[in-house]
C-alpha positions as CSV (number, residue, x, y, z in Angstrom):
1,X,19.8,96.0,-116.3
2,X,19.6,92.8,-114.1
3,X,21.2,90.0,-115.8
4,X,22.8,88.1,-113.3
5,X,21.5,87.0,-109.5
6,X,24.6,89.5,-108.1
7,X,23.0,92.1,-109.7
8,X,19.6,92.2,-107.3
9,X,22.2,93.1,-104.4
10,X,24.3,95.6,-106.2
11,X,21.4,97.8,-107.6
12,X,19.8,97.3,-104.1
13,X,23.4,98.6,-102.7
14,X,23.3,101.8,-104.7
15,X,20.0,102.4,-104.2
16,X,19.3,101.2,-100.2
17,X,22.9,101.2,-99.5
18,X,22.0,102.1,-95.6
19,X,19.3,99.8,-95.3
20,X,19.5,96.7,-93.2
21,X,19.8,93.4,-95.9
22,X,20.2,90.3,-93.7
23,X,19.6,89.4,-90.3
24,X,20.5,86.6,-88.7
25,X,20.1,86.6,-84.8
26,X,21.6,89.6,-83.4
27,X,23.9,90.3,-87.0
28,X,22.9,92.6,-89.6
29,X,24.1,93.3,-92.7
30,X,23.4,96.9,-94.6
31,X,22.9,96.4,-98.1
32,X,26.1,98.0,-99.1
33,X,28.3,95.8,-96.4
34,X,26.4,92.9,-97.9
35,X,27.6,94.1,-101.3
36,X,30.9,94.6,-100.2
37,X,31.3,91.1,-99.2
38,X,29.8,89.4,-101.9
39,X,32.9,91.0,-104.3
40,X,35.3,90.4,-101.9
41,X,33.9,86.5,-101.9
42,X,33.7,86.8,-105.9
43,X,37.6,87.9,-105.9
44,X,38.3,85.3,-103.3
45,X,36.5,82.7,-105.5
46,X,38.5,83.5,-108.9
47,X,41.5,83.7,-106.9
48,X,40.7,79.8,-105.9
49,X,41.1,79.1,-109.7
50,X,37.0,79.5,-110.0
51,X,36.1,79.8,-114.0
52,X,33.5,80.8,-115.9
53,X,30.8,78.0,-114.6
54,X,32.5,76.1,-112.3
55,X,30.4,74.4,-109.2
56,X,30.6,75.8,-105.7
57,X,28.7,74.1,-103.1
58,X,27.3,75.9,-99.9
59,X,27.0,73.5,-97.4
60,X,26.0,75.4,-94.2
61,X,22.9,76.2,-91.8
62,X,21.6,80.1,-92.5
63,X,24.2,82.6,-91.8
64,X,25.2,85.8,-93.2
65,X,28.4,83.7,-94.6
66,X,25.7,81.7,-96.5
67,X,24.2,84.3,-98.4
68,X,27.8,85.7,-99.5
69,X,28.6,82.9,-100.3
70,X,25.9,82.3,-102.9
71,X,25.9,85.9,-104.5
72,X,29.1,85.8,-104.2
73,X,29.7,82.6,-106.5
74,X,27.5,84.7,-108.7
75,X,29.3,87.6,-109.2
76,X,32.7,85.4,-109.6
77,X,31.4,83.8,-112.4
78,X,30.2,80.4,-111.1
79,X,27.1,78.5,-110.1
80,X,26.1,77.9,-106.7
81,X,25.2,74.7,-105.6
82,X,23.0,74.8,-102.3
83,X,22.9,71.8,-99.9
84,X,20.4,71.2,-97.5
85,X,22.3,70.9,-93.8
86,X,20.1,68.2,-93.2
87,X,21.7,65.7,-95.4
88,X,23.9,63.0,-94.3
89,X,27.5,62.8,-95.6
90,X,26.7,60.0,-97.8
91,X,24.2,62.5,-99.7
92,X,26.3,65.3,-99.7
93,X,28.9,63.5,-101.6
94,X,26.8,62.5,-103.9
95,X,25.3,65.8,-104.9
96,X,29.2,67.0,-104.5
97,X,30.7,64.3,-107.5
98,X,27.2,64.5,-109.9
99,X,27.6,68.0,-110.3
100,X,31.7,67.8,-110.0
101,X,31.8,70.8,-107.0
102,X,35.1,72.4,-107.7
103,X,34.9,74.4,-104.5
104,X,32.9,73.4,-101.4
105,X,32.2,76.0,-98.6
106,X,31.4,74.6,-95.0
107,X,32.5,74.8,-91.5
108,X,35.2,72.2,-89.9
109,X,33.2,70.3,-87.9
110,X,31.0,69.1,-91.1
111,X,34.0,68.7,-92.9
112,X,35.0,66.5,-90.3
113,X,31.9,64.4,-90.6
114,X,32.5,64.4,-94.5
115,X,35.7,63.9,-94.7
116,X,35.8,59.7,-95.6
117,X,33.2,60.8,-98.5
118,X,35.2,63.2,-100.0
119,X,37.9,61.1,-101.1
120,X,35.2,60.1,-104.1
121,X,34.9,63.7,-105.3
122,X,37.7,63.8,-107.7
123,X,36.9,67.6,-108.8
124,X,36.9,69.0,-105.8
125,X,40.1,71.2,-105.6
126,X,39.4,73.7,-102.4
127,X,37.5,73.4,-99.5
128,X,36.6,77.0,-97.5
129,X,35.7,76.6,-93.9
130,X,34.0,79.5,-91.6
131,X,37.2,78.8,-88.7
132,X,39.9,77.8,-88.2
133,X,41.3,75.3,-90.8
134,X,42.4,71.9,-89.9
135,X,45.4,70.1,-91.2
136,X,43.9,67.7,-93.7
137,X,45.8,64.9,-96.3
138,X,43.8,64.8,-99.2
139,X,43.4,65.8,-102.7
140,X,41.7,69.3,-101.9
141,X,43.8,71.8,-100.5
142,X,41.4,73.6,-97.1
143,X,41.8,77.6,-96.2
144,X,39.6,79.8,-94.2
145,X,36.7,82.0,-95.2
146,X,39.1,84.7,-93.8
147,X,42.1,84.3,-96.3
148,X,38.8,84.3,-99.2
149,X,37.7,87.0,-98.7
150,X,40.9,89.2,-98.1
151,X,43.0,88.5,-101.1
152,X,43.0,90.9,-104.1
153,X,40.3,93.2,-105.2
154,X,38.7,91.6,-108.6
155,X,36.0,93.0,-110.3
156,X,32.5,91.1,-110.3
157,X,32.3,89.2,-113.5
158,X,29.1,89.4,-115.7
159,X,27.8,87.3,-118.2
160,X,24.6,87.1,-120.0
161,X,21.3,85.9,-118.3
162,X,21.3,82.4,-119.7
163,X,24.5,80.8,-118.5
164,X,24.2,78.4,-115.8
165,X,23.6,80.5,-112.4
166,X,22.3,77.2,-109.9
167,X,21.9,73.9,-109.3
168,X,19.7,72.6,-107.0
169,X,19.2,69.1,-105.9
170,X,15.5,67.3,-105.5
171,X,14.7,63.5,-105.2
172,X,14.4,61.7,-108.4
173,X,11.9,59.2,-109.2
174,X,14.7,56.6,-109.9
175,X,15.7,56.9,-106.5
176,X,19.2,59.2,-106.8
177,X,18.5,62.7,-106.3
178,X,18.4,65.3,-109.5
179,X,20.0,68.5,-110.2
180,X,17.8,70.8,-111.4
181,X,19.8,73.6,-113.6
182,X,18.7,77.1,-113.2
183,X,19.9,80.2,-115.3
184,X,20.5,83.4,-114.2
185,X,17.0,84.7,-116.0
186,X,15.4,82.0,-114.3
187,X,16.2,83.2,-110.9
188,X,15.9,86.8,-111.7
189,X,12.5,86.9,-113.5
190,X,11.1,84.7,-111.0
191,X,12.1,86.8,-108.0
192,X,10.4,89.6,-110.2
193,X,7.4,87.7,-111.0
194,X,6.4,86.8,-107.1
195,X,7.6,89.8,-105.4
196,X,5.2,91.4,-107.9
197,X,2.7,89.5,-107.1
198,X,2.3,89.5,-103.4
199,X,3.3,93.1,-103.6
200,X,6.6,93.2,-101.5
201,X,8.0,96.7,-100.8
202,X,11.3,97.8,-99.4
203,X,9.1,98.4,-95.8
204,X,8.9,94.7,-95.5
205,X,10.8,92.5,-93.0
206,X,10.5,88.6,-95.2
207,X,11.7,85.7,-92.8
208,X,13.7,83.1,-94.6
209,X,12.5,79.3,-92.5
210,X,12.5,77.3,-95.3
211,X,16.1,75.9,-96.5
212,X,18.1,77.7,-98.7
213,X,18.7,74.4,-100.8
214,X,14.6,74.6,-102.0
215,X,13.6,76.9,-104.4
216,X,10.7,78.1,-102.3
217,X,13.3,79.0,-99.5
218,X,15.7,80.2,-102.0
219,X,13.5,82.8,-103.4
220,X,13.0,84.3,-99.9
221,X,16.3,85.9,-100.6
222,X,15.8,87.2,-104.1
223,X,12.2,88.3,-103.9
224,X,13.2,90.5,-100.8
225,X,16.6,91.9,-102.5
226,X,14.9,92.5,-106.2
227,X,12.5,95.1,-103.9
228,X,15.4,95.9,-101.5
229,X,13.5,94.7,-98.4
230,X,14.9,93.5,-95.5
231,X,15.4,89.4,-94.7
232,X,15.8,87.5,-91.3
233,X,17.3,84.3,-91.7
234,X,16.0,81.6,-89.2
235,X,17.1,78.4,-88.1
236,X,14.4,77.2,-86.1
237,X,14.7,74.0,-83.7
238,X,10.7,74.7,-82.6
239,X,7.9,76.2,-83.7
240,X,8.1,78.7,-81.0
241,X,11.5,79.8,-82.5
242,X,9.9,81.1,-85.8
243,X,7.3,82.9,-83.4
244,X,10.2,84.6,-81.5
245,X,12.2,85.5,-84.9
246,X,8.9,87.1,-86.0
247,X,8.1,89.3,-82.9
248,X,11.8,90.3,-82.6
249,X,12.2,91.6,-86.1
250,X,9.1,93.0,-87.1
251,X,8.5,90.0,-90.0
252,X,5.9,91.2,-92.6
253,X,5.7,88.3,-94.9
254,X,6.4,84.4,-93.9
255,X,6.4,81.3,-96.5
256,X,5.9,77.8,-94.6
257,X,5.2,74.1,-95.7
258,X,1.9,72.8,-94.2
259,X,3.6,70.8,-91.7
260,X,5.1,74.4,-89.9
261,X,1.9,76.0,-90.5
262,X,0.0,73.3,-88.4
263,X,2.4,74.1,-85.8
264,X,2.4,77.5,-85.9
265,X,-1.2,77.8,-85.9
266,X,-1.4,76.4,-82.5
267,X,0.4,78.5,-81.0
268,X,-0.5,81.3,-79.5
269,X,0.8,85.2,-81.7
270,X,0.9,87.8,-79.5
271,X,-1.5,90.7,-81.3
272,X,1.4,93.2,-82.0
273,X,3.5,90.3,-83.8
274,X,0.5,89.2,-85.9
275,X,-0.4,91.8,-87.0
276,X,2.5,93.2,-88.0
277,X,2.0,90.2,-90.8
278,X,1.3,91.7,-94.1
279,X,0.9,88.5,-95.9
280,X,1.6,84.3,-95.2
281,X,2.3,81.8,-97.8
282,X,2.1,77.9,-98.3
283,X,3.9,75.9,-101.2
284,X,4.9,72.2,-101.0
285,X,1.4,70.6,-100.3
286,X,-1.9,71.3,-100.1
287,X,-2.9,73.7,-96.4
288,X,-5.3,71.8,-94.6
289,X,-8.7,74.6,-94.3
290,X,-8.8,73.9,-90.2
291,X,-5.3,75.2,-90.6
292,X,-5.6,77.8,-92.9
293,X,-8.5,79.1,-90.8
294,X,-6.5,79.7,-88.3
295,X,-4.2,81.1,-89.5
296,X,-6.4,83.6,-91.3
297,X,-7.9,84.6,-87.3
298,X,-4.2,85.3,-86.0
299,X,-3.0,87.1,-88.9
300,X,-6.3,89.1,-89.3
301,X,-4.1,92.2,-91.6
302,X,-2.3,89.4,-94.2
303,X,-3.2,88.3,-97.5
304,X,-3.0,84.5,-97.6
305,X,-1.2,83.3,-100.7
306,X,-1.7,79.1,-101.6
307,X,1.1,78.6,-104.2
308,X,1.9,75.7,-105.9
309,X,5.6,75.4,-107.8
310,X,8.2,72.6,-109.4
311,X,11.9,73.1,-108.7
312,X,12.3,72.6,-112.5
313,X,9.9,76.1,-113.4
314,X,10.2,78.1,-109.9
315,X,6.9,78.9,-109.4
316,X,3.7,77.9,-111.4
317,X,1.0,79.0,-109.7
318,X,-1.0,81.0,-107.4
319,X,-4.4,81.6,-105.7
320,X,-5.2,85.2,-105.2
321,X,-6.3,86.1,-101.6
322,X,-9.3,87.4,-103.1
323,X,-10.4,84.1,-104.1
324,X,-9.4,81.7,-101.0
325,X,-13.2,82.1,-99.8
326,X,-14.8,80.4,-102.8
327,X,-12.3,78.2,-103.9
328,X,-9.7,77.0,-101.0
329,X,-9.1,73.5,-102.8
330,X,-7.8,75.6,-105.8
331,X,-4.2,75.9,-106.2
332,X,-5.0,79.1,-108.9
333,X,-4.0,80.3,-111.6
334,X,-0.6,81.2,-113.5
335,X,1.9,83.6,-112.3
336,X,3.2,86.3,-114.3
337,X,5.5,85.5,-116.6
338,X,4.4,81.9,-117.3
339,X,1.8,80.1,-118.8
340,X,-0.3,76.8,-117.4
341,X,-1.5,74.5,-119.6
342,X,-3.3,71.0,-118.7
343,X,-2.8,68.4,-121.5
344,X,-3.8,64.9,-122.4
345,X,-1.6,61.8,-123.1
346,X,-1.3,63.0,-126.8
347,X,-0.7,66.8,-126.1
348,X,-3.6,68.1,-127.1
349,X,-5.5,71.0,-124.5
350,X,-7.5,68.8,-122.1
351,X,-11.1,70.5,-121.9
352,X,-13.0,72.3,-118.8
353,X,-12.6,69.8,-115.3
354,X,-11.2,67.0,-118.0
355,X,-7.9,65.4,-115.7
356,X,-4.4,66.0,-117.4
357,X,-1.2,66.4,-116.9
358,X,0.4,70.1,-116.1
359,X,3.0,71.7,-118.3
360,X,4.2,74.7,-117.4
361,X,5.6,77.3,-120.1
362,X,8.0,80.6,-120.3
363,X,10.9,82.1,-119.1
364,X,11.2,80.3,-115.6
365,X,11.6,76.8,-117.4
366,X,15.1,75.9,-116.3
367,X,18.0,74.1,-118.3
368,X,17.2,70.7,-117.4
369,X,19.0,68.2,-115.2
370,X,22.5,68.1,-114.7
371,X,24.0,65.5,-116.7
372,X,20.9,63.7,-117.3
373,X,19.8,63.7,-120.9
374,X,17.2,60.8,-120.5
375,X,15.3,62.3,-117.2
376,X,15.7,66.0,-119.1
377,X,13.8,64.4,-122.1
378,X,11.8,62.7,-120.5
379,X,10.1,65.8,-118.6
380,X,11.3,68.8,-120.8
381,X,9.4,68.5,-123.9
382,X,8.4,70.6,-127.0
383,X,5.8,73.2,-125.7
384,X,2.0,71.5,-127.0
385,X,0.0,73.8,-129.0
386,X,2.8,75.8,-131.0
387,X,2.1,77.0,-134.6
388,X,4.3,75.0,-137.1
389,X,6.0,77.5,-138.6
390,X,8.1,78.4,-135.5
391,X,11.4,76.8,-136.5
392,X,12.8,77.0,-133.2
393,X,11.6,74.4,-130.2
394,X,10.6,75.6,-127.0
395,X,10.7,73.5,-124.3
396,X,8.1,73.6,-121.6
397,X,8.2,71.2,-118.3
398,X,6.0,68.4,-118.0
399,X,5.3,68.5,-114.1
400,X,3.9,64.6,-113.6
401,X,1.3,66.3,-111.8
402,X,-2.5,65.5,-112.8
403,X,-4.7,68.4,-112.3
404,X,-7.8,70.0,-114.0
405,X,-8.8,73.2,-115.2
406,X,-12.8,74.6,-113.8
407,X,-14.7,77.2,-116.5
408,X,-12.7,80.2,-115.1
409,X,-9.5,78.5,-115.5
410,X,-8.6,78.0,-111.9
411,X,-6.5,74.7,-111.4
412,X,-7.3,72.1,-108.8
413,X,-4.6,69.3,-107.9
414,X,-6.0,65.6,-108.5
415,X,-2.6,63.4,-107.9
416,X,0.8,62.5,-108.8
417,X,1.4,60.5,-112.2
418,X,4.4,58.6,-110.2
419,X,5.4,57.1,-107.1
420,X,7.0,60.2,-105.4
421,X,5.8,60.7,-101.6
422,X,5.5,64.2,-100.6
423,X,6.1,64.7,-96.8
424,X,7.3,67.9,-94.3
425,X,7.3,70.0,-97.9
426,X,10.0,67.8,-99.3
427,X,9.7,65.3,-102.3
428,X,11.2,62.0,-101.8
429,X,11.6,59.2,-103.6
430,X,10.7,55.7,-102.5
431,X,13.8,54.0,-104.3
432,X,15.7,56.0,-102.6
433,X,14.5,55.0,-99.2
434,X,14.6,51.4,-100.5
435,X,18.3,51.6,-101.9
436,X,18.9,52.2,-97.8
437,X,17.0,49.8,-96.5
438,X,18.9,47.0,-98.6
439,X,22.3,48.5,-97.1
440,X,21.3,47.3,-93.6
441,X,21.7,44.2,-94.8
442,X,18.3,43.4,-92.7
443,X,15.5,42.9,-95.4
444,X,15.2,40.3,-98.0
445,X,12.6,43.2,-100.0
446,X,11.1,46.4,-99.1
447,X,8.7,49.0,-100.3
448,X,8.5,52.7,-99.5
449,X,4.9,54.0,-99.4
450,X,3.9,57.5,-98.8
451,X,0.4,57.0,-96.2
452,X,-1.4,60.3,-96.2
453,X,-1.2,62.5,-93.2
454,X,-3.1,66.1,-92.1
455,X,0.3,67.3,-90.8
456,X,2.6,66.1,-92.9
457,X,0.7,65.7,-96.2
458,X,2.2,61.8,-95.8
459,X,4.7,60.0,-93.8
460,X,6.4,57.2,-94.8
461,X,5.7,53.7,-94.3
462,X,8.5,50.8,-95.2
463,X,7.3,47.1,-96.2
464,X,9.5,44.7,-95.5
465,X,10.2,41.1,-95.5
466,X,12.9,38.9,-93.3
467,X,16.4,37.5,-94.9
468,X,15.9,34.0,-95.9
469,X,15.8,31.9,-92.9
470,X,16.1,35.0,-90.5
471,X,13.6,37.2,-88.4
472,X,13.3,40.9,-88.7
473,X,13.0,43.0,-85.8
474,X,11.3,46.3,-87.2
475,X,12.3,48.6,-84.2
476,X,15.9,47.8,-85.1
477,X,15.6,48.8,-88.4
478,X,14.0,51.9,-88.1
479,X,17.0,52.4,-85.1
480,X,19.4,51.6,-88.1
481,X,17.5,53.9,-90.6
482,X,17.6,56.6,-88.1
483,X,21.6,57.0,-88.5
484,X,21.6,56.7,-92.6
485,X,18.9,58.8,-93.5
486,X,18.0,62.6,-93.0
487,X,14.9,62.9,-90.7
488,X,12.3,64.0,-93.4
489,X,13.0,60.2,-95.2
490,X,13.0,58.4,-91.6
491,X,10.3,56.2,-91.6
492,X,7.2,56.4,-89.3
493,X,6.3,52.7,-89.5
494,X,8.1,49.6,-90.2
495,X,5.7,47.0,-91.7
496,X,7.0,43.2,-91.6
497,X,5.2,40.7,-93.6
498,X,6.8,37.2,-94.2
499,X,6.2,38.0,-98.3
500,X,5.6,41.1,-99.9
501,X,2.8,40.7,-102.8
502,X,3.3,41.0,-106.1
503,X,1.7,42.2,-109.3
504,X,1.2,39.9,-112.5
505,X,4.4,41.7,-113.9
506,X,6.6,40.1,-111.1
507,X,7.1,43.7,-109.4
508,X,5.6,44.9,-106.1
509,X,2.2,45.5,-105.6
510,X,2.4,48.5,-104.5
511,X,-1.8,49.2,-105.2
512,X,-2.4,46.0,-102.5
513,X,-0.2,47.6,-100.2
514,X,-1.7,50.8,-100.1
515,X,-5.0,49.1,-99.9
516,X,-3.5,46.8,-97.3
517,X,-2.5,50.0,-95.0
518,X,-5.5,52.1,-95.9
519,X,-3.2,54.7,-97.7
């Protein structure tokens, strides 16, 4: 019985112990190796001190080490923390003291760059690099991935399917980024509930592009491994990389972010590489149809899946293939194993095309945010519609999202209840693009506004006025931005207006600014 994530690679061991697990470039890893060195990592980790729960963070680009590293935290009793590479040290730290990471896995040279921020995370004890270890004064004590994984033989430990099993970091409307809590059941029946769905088999080859640290890249790993399929992880500098990957390795099924997909649709597949695709899917905005057209004449043998998902609940939604003809603006309907309701202000069932907001019941609601009781009440609520004699609350995620419900219960995405801007797949929040711009020390005010944009879904435009009695030169704040913030939350456009408007309230008008740049 699958309780815990470690389990999807040791019943995948036993039964596909010969068959290849992970690939990443020219490395492959059999199912059983793979199991092999996830206990070994597991021992290693409870021979660091690890307890039951404890925080390890995995901050590294895709490697088989990565993977190990996660199941392996797993299967030694405590919950992994994924950070995306692309973070700057600042926002590492951050995510390292919220979440008080006991043991942080990297390589020396980001250590290196982390190393000043570190002295803030009080609970970190041990810090695991993949090379050689450097000498470091500091509070942590550093060893190599080496001397982890060949200390003593320890059995995997195994709790029940509701302790903690993840963490994993997404922007916050209130500018610092949240940690999303997942459970072991979470993880496990989503896995099960999409690999169902888009009907993956142990003959398929699934490339991993997306980063580890989302759940929609994340679940690469478990929906191949709860089918025992193979997995190719790729770190991609162009589009042509992913291309490349995909005719090297025989990739069947391939989950982008509209952005890639623009890219990769102008490129030109070789036939034998397309199609080999058995199926393509989007999540993290809506696929532009020029795009999704073309896609749909390259890969002429794959099922095109348009999913739409929350970080707090997985996965919410899908539109079967069957349906993309006569209804591409639909983001479909629920997946199994969840339920999709669309809701009013008061609670109550919202009726046929009526906007509401969508709440998202069943067992891939996670545990809430970490350390966060006011923003976890605030969007985990009682479940609407429950009969009053269940004693018991359930608690169903309230997604901010505005969407409406046509007469066969498809769902169609209207708009955003807040101010989050949704570019290159991610979610990013404008007070936390504002917090940076105040740091420069260049800016009397500013205002992040997400502008939409076919590729991108939106970029990001900053507003900002001059220090008293000083100039602003826009090129060399973006210059400035460039070295604070991770590309995805660099600006596109600097805007400089002597005064930025403002709303009867005294706050920013944000409506007049939008109108202003014709977002």
């Amino acid at each position: 019985m699958r309780t815990q994530l470690h389990h999807l690679v040791a019943e995948a061991a036993v039964t596909r112990g010969d068959a290849p697990a992970v690939t990443v470039k020219d490395t492959t890893r059999t199912y059983a190796q793979l199991w092999a060195e996830t206990v070994a990592v597991g021992a290693g980790l409870r021979g660091l001190g690890l307890n039951s729960e404890d925080r390890v963070a995995v901050y590294l680009d895709k490697r088989v080490e990565t993977v190990t590293a996660i199941f392996g935290t797993s299967a030694g009793g405590g919950v992994f923390v994924p950070v995306n590479p692309l973070l700057r040290a600042r926002q590492v730290a951050f995510i390292l003291a919220d979440c008080d990471v006991k043991v942080l896995v990297t390589t020396p040279e980001r250590l290196a760059v982390l190393r000043a921020e570190l002295a803030e995370c009080k609970a970190l004890e041990h810090v695991v690099v993949i090379g050689e270890a450097p000498e470091v004064d500091a509070h942590y004590r550093v060893s190599t991935w080496a001397d982890l994984v060949d200390g003593p033989e320890r059995p995997p430990v195994n709790g029940i399917d509701l302790s903690m099993a993840a963490i994993l970091y997404t922007s916050g409307s209130t500018g610092k980024p949240k940690g999303v809590v997942l459970s072991h059941r979470n993880l496990i029946v989503g896995a099960e509930s999409v690999s169902g769905y888009i009907g993956n088999t142990p003959d398929d080859v699934v490339a991993a592009v997306l980063p580890l640290s989302f759940d929609a890249g994340f679940s690469q790993l478990t929906t191949a491994f709860s089918v025992g399929a193979h997995v190719v992880l790729v770190n991609y500098l162009t589009p042509a990389d992913v291309l490349n990957q995909c005719a090297k390795h025989g990739v069947t099924g391939l989950t982008c972010v509209p952005p890639l997909w623009i890219q990769l649709a102008d490129l030109t597949w070789p036939a034998e590489t397309a199609g080999r695709l058995r199926y393509f899917a989007n999540t993290g905005g809506r696929m532009p149809k020029s795009t999704l057209d073309k896609l749909r004449a390259h890969f002429t043998n794959a099922r095109p899946f348009l999913m739409y998902g929350l970080t707090e609940a997985f996965r919410s939604t899908y539109l079967d293939p069957a349906e993309v003809d006569r209804r591409p603006d639909s983001i479909g309907k629920a997946i199994p194993d969840a339920e999709i309701l669309v809701v009013r202000e008061d609670g109550s069932i919202c009726d046929p095309h009526e906007p509401g907001e969508l709440v998202h019941r069943g067992a891939l609601v996670s545990l809430g945010y970490w350390n966060d009781p006011e923003r976890t009440a605030e969007r985990f609520r009682p479940a609407p519609g429950r009969p009053a004699g269940i004693m018991v609350t359930e608690l169903a995620v309230f997604s901010g999202d505005v969407v409406k419900r046509d007469e066969d219960g498809f769902l169609y995405f209207v708009s955003r209840k807040d101010e989050m801007i949704k570019t290159s797949g991610y979610r990013v929040s404008p007070t936390e693009i504002e917090e940076v711009v105040y740091e420069t020390g260049l800016v009397r005010d500013a205002v992040a506004l997400g502008v939409d944009d076919e590729r991108l879904g939106q970029h990001i435009v900053v507003v900002a006025s001059p220090p008293e009695g000083g100039d602003l030169d826009g090129k060399a704040l973006l210059a400035d931005l460039r070295k604070r913030l991770p590309l995805y939350m660099v600006p596109k456009q600097v805007v400089v207006k002597p005064e930025i408007p403002r709303s009867p309230n005294g706050k920013f008008d944000r409506t007049l600014l939008r109108q202003e740049l014709g977002a």
